[in-house]
N, C-alpha and C positions, 0 to 999 in steps of 0.2 A: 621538486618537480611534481606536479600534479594529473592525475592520469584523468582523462576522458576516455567513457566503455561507451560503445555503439550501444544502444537500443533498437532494433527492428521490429517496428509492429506488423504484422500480419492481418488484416482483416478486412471484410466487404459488409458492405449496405446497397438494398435496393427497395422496391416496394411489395417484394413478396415475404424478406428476412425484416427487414427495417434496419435501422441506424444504429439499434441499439451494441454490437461488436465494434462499430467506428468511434463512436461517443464514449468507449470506456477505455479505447484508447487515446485517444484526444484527453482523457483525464489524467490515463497514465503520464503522459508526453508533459502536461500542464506541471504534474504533483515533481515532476524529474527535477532533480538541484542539476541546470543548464552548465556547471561550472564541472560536472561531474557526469555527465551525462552527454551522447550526441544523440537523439529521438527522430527517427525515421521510418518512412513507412510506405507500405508495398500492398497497392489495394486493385483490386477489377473496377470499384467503381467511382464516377467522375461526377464532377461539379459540385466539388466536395464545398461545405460551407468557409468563407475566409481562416475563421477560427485557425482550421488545418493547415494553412498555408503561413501561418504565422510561427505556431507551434512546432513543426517536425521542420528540419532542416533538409530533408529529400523527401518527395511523393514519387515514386514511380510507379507505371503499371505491371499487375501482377501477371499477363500474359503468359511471360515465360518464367513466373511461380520460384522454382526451385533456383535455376539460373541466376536470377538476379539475387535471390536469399544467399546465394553461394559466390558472389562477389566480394561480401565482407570479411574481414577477417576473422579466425576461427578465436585467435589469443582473446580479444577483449571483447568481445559482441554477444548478447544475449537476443536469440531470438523469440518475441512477444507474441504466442496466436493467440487468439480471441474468434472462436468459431466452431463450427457443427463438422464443418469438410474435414477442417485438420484433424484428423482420427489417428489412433494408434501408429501406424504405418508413416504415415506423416511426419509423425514424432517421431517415431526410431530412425528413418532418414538421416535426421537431422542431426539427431546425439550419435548416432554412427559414425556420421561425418566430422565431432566434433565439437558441434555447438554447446554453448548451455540454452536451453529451453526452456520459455515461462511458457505455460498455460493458465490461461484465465478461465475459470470452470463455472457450471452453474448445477452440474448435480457430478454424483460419483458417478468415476469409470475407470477401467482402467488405462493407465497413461505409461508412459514413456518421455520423462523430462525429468528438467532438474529441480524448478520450481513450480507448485500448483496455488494459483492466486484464486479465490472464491471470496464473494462479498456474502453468502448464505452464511446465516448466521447460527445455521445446527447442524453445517457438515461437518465430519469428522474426518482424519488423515486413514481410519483404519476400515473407513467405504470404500478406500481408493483401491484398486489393486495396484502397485507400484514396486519397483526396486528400492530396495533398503536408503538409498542413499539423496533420496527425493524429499523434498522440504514441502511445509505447508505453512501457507500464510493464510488463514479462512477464519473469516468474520466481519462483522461491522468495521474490526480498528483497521480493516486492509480494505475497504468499499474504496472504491476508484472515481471518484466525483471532481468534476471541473473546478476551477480553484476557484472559482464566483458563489460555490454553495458551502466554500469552507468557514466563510465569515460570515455572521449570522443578522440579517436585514429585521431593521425597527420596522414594526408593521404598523401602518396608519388604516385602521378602516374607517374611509368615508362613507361608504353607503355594505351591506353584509350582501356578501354574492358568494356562491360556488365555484370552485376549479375544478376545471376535468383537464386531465389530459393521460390519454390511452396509446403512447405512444410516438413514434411520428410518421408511420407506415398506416396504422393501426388496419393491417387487412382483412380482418377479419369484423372489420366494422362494427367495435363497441363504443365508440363515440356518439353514432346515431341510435344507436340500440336503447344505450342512457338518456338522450337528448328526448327521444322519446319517451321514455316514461317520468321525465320532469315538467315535459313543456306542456300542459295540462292545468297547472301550478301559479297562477298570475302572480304570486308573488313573491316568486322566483328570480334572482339575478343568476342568470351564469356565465360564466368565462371560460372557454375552451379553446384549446390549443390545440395545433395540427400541425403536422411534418412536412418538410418538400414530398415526400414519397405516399399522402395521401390519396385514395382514388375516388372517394365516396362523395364531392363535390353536388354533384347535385341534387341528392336525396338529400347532405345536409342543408340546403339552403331551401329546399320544400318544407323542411323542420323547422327552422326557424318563420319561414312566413305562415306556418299556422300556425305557430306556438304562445301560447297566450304568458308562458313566463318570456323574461328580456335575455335572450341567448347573443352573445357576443363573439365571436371569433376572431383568434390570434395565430395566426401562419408563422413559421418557420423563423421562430424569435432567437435570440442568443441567450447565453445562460442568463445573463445580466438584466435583459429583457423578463427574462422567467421569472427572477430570484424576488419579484415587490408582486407580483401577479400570485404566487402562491404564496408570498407571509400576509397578504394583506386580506387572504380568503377567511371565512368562517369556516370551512373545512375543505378538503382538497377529495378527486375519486381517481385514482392513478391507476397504473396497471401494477404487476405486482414486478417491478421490474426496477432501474436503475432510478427512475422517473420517482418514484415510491421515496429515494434514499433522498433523491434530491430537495424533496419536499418537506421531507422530516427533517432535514438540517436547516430547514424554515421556520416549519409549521406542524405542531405535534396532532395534529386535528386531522388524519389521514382514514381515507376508505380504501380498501385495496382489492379489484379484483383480475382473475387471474383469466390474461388475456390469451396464453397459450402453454402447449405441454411445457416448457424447459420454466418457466415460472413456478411450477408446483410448490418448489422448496422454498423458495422466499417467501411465498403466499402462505405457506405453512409456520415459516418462523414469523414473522411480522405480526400474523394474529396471533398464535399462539403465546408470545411474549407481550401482546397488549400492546404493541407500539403503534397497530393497525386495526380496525376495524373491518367487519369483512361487509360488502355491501348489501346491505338487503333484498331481499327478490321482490316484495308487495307493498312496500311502503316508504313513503319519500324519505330518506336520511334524516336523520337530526344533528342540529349542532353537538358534536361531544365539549369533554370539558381538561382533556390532557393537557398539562402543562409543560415537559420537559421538551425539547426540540434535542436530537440526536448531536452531540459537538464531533464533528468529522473535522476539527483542525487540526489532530495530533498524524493523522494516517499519511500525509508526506513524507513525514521524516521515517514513518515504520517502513513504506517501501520504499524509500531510498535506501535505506541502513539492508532490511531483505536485498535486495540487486546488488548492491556494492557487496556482501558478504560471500554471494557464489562468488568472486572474485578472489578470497583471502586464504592464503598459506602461509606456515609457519617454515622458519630455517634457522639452525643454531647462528649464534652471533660468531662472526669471526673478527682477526685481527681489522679487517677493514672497515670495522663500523662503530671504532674508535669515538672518529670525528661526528657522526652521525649522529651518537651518542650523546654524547658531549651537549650540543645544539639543540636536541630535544631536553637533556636535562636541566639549561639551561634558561628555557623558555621562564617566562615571566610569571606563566598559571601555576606551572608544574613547581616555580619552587614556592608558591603561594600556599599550595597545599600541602608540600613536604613535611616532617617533621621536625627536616634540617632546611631552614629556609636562606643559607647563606647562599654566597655566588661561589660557583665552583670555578677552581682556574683550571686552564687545558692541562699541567702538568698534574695538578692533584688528579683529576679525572684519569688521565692515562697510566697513572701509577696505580690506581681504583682496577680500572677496567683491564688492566693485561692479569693484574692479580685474581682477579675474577673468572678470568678465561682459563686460568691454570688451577683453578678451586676446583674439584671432585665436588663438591657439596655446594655446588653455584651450577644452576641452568639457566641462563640468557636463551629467548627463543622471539629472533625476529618476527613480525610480521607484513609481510607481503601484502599489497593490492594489485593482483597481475605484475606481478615481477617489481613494482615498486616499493622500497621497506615506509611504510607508515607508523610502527609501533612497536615497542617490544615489552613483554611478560619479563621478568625475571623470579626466577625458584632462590630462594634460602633453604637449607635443607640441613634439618637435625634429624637422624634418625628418620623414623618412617614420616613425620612431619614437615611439611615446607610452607615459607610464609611467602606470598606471591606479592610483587610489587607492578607497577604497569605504566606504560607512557606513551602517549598517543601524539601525532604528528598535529600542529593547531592549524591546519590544511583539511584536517579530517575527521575534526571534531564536532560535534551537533549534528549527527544522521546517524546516529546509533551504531556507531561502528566499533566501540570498544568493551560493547557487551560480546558481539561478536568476537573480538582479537582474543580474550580472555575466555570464551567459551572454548575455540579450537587450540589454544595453550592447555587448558586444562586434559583436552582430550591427547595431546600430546606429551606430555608430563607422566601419564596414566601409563602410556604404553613404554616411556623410557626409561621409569624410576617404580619402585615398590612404596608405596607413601599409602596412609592411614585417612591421613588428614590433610587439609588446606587452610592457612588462615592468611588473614589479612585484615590491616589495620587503616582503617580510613579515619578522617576527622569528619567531627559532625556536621560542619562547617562544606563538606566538598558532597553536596548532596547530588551530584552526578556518579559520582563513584556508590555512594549507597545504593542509589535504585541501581545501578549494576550489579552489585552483588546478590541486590535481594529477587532481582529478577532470577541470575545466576542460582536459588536456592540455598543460599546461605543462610547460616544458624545465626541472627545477631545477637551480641551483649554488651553492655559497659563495657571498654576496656580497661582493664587493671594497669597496663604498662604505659599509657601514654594519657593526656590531659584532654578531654573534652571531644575525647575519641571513641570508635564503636571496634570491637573485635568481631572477623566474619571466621564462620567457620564452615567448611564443608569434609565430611566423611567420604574416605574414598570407598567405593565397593569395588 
């Protein structure tokens, strides 16, 4: 059986905020595995682009806010805000009531949730003020971008032109601000972009009929539209905002300035790390010479495996997960990587597993996806030492889920046993299991007791 968790996004766009809250939801909703995921969303504002109506499976309006966020069920549903309103208050609500809680952040506060998502790339968990028991996923490898900037477009440049794009509100009108101090410039190409929720229409179109460089204008494109429009630029002039990310999973040739307060922090990492260039006040840009483009194709699977994880608990194994057993240890990967790789029969197994249930020195510790078992840890135990084995449901493999299952076993083990140590023995060969453990903190070495295998070790404190 395979569980599907509600996603609720929360969020509004108009032309005073801009899009920018609805657009990292639409990324979120895009990045969701559909097979594991239902992504829906609860906004004030309308005539949302197609995109939206493709991607979330309910839009309704946010009118009555809390009411309708309070229709879904509390067991499997994670509520997503993305915004300025949902403050403190808002959040306790919520988790009062029940919920788990993502917030998507863009500077420290403090919150009230279960998880704080940030794409700034120099916050830290210990800006936040928070409850002990709140998770952080902040950086570039968690940026929330639409799935058209996760694969990286061949750039042909036929003729070198500039990209701007400030936005798609931009109300504070840096579009024309820039526009004017290029168009001066005869041999200048530029190519600029603008939102549904633009207001500044006719000062720019006075800009471009004196403008002696060739100014171009591109209204309310799709990602796909964007994605040849900024790899195919000799340099790009974004805001310092999601727009910024999107381009640099293009095009490493980025200017970045900062078009309002809640930007500060990205504008501050982005140049500070060299990834951005900051714009100059008196002098027309030059082409730079960066070569790397940012690879945002791994960040899927991090926040799918992130969401799916507030979801997971441990419970001892009982007599009735025999059979369960059994079928997982059976699977076709699982005994590929064993170091016993026969076929088990049901009766050796059950003679296996009830001997095990009555072992003092054997911990079995299922794991749960909201009440569904997906996996279980098992402890060997000598002494203060125990050697951890693990098997994962192939339903729920490839989203990072069994760094997880092993992480909350180990935190459970900790608190039911007196143990020194951990070890565990993987082959070289099952390189999914290594980066778990070395994620996990493990000590690696050769191992002495098996063949072309690694020993992990981890020290208890």
């Amino acid at each position: 059986m395979t569980l599907k968790l509600n996603i609720i996004c929360r969020a509004d766009g108009s032309h005073q905020i801009g899009l920018g809250h609805l657009m990292r939801v639409l990324a979120l909703a895009q990045n969701l595995d559909p097979k594991k995921f239902s992504a829906n969303l609860i906004t004030n504002s309308e005539n949302l682009p197609p995109a939206f109506h493709t991607v979330f499976e309910s839009i309704t309006s946010a009118k009555k806010d809390y009411e309708e966020i309070s229709r879904w069920s509390k067991n499997n549903t994670i509520i997503v805000l993305d915004g300025y309103t949902f403050d403190l208050g808002y959040q306790t609500r919520l988790m009062q009531a029940g919920y788990k809680v993502a917030l998507v952040s863009d500077f420290p506060q403090e919150v009230s949730c279960t998880l704080v998502l940030s794409n700034n790339g120099d916050l830290k968990a210990s800006e936040y003020t928070h409850n002990p028991n709140t998770k952080f996923c902040l950086g570039a490898e968690y940026t929330l971008l639409q799935s058209a900037f996760l694969t990286s477009h061949v750039s042909k440049i036929d003729e070198p032109y500039i990209f701007i794009g400030l936005g798609g509100s931009d109300p504070y009108n840096f579009t024309n601000k820039i526009l004017k101090s290029l168009a001066n410039n005869s041999a200048l190409i530029i190519k600029t972009v603008i939102g549904i929720h633009y207001q500044h229409h006719e000062e720019l179109q006075d800009i471009i009929q004196q403008s002696a460089a060739k100014i171009e204008v591109h209204s309310n494109l799709t990602a796909e539209e964007l994605i040849p429009l900024m790899a195919d630029s000799i340099f790009g002039i974004t805001s310092a905002s999601t727009m910024a990310l999107e381009f640099l999973s293009q095009n490493p040739n980025l200017y970045v300035v900062q078009t309002a307060d809640n930007q500060h922090r990205l504008f501050n990492y982005l140049t500070e790390s060299k990834l951005a260039a900051q714009l100059p006040q008196d002098e027309i840009p030059k082409a730079l010479d960066n070569t790397s483009k940012i690879d945002f194709s791994k960040n899927p699977r991090r926040i799918n495996s992130a969401f799916l994880g507030l979801f997971l608990e441990t419970r001892p194994a009982t007599s009735e997960d025999c059979q369960l057993l059994f079928d997982w240890a059976n699977d076709k990967d699982t005994r590929s990587q064993s170091f016993n790789k026969n076929t088990i029969t049901l009766a050796e197994h059950t003679a296996w597993f009830n001997a095990r249930l009555k072992d003092m020195n054997t911990l079995m510790l299922i794991c749960e996806l909201s009440g569904i078992p997906i996996g279980i840890t098992r402890y060997t135990i000598e002494g203060t030492n125990a050697t951890i084995n693990y098997s994962l449901d192939k339903e729920y493999r490839g989203v990072g889920l069994a760094s997880h299952m092993v992480s909350i076993s180990l935190e459970k083990v900790r608190q039911l046993r007196s143990l020194t140590q951990i070890t565990a023995f993987v082959k070289e060969s099952n390189i999914a299991s290594v980066h778990i453990f070395e994620k996990l903190l493990f000590t690696k070495t050769k191992a002495a007791e098996y063949a072309d295998s690694f020993k992990f070790t981890l020290p208890i404190k």
